[in-house]
C-alpha positions as CSV (number, residue, x, y, z in Angstrom):
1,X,14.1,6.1,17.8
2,X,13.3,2.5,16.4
3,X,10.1,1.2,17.9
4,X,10.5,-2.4,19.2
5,X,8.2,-5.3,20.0
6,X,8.9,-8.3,21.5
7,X,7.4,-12.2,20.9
8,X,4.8,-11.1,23.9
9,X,3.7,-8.1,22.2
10,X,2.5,-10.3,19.5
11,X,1.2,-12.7,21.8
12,X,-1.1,-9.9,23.0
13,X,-2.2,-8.5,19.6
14,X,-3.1,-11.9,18.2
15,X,-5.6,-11.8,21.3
16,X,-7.0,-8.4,21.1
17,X,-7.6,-8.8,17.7
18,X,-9.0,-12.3,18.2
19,X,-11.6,-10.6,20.8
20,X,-12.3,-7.6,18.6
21,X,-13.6,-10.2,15.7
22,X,-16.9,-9.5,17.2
23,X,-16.7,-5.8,15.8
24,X,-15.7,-7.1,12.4
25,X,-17.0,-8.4,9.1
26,X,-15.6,-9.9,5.9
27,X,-16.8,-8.9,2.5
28,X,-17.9,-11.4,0.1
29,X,-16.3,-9.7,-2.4
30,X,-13.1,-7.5,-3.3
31,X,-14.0,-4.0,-2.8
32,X,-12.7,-0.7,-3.5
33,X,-13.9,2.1,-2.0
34,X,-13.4,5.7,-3.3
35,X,-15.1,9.2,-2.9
36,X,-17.9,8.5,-5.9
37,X,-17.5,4.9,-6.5
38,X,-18.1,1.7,-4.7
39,X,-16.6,-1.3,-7.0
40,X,-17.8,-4.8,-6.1
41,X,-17.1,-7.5,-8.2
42,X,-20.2,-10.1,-8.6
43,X,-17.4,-13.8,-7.9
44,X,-15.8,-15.3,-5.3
45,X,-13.1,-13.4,-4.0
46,X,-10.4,-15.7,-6.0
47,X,-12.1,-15.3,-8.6
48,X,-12.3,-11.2,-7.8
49,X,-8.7,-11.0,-7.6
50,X,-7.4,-13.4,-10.8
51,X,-10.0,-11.3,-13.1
52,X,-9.6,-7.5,-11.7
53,X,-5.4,-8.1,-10.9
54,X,-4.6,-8.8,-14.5
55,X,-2.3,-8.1,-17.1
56,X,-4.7,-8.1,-19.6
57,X,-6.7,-5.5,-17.7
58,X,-3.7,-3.3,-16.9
59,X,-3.2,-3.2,-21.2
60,X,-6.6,-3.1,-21.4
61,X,-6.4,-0.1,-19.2
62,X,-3.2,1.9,-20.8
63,X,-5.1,1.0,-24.3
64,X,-8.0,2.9,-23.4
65,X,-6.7,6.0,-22.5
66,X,-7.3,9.0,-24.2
67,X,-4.9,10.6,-26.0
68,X,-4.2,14.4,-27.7
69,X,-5.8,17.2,-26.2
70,X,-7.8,15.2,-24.3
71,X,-4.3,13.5,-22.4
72,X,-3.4,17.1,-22.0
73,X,-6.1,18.0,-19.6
74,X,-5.7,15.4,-17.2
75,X,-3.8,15.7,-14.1
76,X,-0.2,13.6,-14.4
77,X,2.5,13.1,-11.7
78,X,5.9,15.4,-12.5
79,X,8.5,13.1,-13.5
80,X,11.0,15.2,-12.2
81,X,9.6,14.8,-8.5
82,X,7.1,12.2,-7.3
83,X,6.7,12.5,-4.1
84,X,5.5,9.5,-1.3
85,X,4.7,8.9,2.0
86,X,4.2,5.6,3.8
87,X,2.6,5.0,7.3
88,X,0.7,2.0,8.7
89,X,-2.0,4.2,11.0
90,X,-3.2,2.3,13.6
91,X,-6.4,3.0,12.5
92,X,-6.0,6.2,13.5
93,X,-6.7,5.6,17.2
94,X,-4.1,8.2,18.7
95,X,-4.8,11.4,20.1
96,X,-2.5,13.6,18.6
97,X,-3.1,11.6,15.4
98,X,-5.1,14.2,13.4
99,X,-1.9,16.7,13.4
100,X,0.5,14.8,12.6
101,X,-1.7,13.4,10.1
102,X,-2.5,16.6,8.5
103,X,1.2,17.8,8.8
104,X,2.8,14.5,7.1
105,X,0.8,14.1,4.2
106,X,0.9,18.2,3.1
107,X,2.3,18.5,-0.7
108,X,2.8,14.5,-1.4
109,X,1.7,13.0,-4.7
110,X,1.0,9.6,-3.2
111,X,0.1,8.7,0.3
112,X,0.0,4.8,1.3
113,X,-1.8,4.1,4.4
114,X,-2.5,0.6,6.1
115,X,-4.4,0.1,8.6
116,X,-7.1,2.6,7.3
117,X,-10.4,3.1,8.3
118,X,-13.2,5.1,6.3
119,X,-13.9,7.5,8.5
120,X,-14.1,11.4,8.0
121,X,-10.7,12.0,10.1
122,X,-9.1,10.4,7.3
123,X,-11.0,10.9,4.4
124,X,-11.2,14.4,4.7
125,X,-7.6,15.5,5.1
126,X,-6.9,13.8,2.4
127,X,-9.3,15.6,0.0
128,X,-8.1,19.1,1.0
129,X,-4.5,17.3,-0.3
130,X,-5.2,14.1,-2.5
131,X,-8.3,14.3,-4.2
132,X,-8.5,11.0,-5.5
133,X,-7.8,8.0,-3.2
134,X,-9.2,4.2,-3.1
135,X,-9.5,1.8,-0.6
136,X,-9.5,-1.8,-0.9
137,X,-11.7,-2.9,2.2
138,X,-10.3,-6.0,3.7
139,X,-12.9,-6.1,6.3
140,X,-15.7,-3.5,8.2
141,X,-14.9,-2.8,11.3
142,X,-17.7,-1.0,13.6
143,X,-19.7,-0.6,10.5
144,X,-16.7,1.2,8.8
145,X,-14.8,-0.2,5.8
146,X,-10.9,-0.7,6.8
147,X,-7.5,-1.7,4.6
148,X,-4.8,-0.3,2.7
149,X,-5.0,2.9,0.8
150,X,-3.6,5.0,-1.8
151,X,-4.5,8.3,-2.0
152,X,-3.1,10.6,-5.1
153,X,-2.7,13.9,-6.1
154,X,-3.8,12.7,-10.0
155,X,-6.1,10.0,-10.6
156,X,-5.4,6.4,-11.3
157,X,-5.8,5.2,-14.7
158,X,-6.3,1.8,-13.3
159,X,-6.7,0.0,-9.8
160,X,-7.4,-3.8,-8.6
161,X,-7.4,-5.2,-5.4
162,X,-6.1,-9.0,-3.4
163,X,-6.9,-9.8,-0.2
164,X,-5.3,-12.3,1.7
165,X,-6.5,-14.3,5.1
166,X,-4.7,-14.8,7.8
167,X,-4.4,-18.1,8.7
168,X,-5.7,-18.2,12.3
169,X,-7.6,-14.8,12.9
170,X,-9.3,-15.4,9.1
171,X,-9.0,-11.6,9.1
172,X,-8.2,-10.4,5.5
173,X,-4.7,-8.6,4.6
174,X,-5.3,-6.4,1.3
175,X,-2.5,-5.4,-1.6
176,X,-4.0,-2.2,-3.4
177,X,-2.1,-2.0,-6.7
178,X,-2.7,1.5,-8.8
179,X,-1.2,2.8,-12.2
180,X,-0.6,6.5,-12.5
181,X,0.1,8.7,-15.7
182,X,3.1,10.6,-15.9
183,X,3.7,13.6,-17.7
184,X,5.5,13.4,-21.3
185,X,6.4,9.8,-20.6
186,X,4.9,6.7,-22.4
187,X,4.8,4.6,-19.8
188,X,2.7,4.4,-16.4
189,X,4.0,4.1,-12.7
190,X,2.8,1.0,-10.6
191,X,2.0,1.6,-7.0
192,X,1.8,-1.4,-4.6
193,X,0.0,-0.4,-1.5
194,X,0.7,-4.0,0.5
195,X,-0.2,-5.1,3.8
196,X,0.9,-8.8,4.7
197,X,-0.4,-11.5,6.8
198,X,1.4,-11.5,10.2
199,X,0.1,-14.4,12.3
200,X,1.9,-17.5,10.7
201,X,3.5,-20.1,11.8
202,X,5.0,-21.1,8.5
203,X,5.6,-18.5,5.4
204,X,3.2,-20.5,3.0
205,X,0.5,-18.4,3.3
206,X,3.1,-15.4,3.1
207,X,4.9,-16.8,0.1
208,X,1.6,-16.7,-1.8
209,X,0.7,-13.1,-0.6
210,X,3.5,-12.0,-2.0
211,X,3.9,-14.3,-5.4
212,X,0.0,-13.0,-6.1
213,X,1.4,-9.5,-6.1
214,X,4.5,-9.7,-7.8
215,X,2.9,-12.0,-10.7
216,X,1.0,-8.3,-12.1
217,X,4.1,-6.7,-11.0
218,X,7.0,-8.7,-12.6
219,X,4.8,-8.4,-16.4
220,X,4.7,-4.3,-15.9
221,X,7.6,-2.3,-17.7
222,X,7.3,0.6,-16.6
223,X,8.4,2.5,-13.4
224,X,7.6,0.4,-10.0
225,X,7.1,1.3,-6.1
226,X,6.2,-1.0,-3.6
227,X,5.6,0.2,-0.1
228,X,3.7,-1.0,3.0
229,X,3.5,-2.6,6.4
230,X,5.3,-6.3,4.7
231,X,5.4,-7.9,8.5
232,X,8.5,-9.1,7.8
233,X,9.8,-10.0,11.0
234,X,11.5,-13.3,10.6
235,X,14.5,-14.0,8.7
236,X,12.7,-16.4,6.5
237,X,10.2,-13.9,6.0
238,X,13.0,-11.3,5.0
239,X,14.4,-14.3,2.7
240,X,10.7,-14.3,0.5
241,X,11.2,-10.1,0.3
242,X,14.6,-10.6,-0.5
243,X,13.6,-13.1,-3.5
244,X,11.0,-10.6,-4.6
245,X,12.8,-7.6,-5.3
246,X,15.4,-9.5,-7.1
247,X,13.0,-11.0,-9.0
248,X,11.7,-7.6,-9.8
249,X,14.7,-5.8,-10.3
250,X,13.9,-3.7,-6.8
251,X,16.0,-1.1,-5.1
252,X,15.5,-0.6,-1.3
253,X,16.1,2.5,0.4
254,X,18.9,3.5,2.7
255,X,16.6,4.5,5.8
256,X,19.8,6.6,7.1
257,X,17.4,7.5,10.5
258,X,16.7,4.0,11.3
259,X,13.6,4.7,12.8
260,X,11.3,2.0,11.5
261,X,9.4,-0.5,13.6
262,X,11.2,-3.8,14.4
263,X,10.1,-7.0,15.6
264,X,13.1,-9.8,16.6
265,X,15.3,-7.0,15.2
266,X,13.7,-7.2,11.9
267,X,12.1,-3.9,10.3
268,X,8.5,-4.4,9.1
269,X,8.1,-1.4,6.9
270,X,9.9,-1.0,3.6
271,X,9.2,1.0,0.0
272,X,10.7,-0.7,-2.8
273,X,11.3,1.1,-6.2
274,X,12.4,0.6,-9.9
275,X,12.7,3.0,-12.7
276,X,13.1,5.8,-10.6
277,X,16.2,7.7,-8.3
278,X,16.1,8.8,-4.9
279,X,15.8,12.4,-4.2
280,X,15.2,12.9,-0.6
281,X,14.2,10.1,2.2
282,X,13.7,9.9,5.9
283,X,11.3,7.6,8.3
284,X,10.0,10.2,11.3
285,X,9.7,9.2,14.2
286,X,5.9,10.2,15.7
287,X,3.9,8.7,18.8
288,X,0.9,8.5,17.0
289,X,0.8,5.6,15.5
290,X,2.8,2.2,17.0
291,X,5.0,2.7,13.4
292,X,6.8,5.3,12.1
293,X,5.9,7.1,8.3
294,X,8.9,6.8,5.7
295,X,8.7,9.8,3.8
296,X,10.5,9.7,-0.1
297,X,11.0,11.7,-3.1
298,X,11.8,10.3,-6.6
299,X,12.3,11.5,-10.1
300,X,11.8,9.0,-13.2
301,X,14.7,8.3,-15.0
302,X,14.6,8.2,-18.8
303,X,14.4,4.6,-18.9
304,X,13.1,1.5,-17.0
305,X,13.1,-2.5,-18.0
């Protein structure tokens, strides 16, 4: 069943989180946090973002690769099945959490989490199953760093991180962006781990969340998936999405269940692909977490843009 919230439920969140600022604090810089490294960037956080999300450093990236023998002994995703999993976690607060946890992200090639926290009932599921994540930390919360992450079962060739402050709570919202190798093919896929702003009264700020990530996106050829928590519960906010993935090029999914969260009747959770064809989907419906997980399986076609 669709979780609902209604204009007071929003109301009340706004506060709680407004209260809980107390527990929290911001970064000066873009970080990204993984098992054995701890990346932060020396500017401003602009600054951060337009020299780490780049282009240039993507090619700079695929360019430095190695190739041969050497390519042959690195883990690569199986073109013929990627599969993904996409869940905003609440910070893993529930009870029965750890479970489903456990049970949702078994034998996927890329879990996308928001609302995660560094903490060992995360991290450590996801080593038994996805050695290599990242986490670009929006903001510590009770000491522990907290954002969007992407955890894989091969490792990045690349990563960079944007953050985004709300406009009234000044609490970051963080876009993880990852490329992955994939086996006998040329090109890299692009993995967009988003989490947008939510408490707006315009869509400026929103607008420019999303132009900053689809300005790295839109110059990538390759294979594309965005997925994440996208807030989008207005229909101008739907309007900006909508612009995006045409711009893009973007297929949605079908979400035959229709069991994601909605707000005014608008679903906030979405995975957006290009490049690729839909195997297998569902969203599950689960009471740990106050949204459902949309679970996916792709293979690459032969060719993208």
């Amino acid at each position: 069943m669709a979780k609902r919230f209604s204009i007071f439920s929003l109301i009340i969140t706004a506060l709680l989180l407004l209260l809980a600022t107390r527990f929290v604090s911001i970064p000066p810089h873009t970080q990204i946090i993984s098992p054995n490294t701890l990346q932060n960037t020396s500017q401003s956080t602009s600054e951060a973002e337009a020299q780490e999300c780049s282009i240039a450093n993507i090619r700079k990236s695929l360019n430095t690769q190695p190739t041969g023998a050497a390519t042959s002994a690195l883990p690569a995703l199986d073109p013929r099945q990627i599969s993904l999993i996409n869940w905003n976690i609440y910070k893993a607060q529930a009870k029965n959490w750890p479970a489903d946890f456990k049970s949702l992200i078994k034998d996927q090639n890329l879990v996308l989490i928001q609302e995660a926290i560094n903490q060992p009932r995360v991290t450590t599921p996801l080593r038994q199953q996805q050695p290599w994540w990242q986490l670009n930390n929006a903001f510590f919360y009770n000491g522990l760093e907290t954002g969007v992450l992407t955890a894989s079962s091969t490792p990045a060739i690349f990563s960079c991180a944007q953050r985004t402050a709300e406009p009234f709570i000044r609490l970051p919202k963080s876009v993880l962006i990852n490329l992955y190798p994939i086996s006998n093919r040329p090109q890299a896929l692009l993995v967009a781990n988003l989490h947008a702003i939510n408490f707006t009264l315009g869509t400026v700020s929103y607008s420019e969340q999303m132009a900053n990530m689809s300005s790295i996106i839109e110059q990538h050829t390759g294979p594309v998936i965005i997925a994440g928590d996208f807030n989008s519960w207005s229909e101008a906010r739907n309007e900006i999405v909508n612009a995006m993935t045409e711009k893009l090029a973007l297929k949605a999914l079908a979400y035959p269940q229709h069991n994601r969260i909605r707000v005014f009747g608008h679903a906030l959770d979405h995975v957006f692909y290009r490049g690729l064809e839909i195997l297998s989907e569902e969203t599950l419906d689960v009471s740990s977490s106050d949204h459902n997980p949309i679970r996916v399986s792709f293979r690459v076609v032969e060719k993208t843009l």
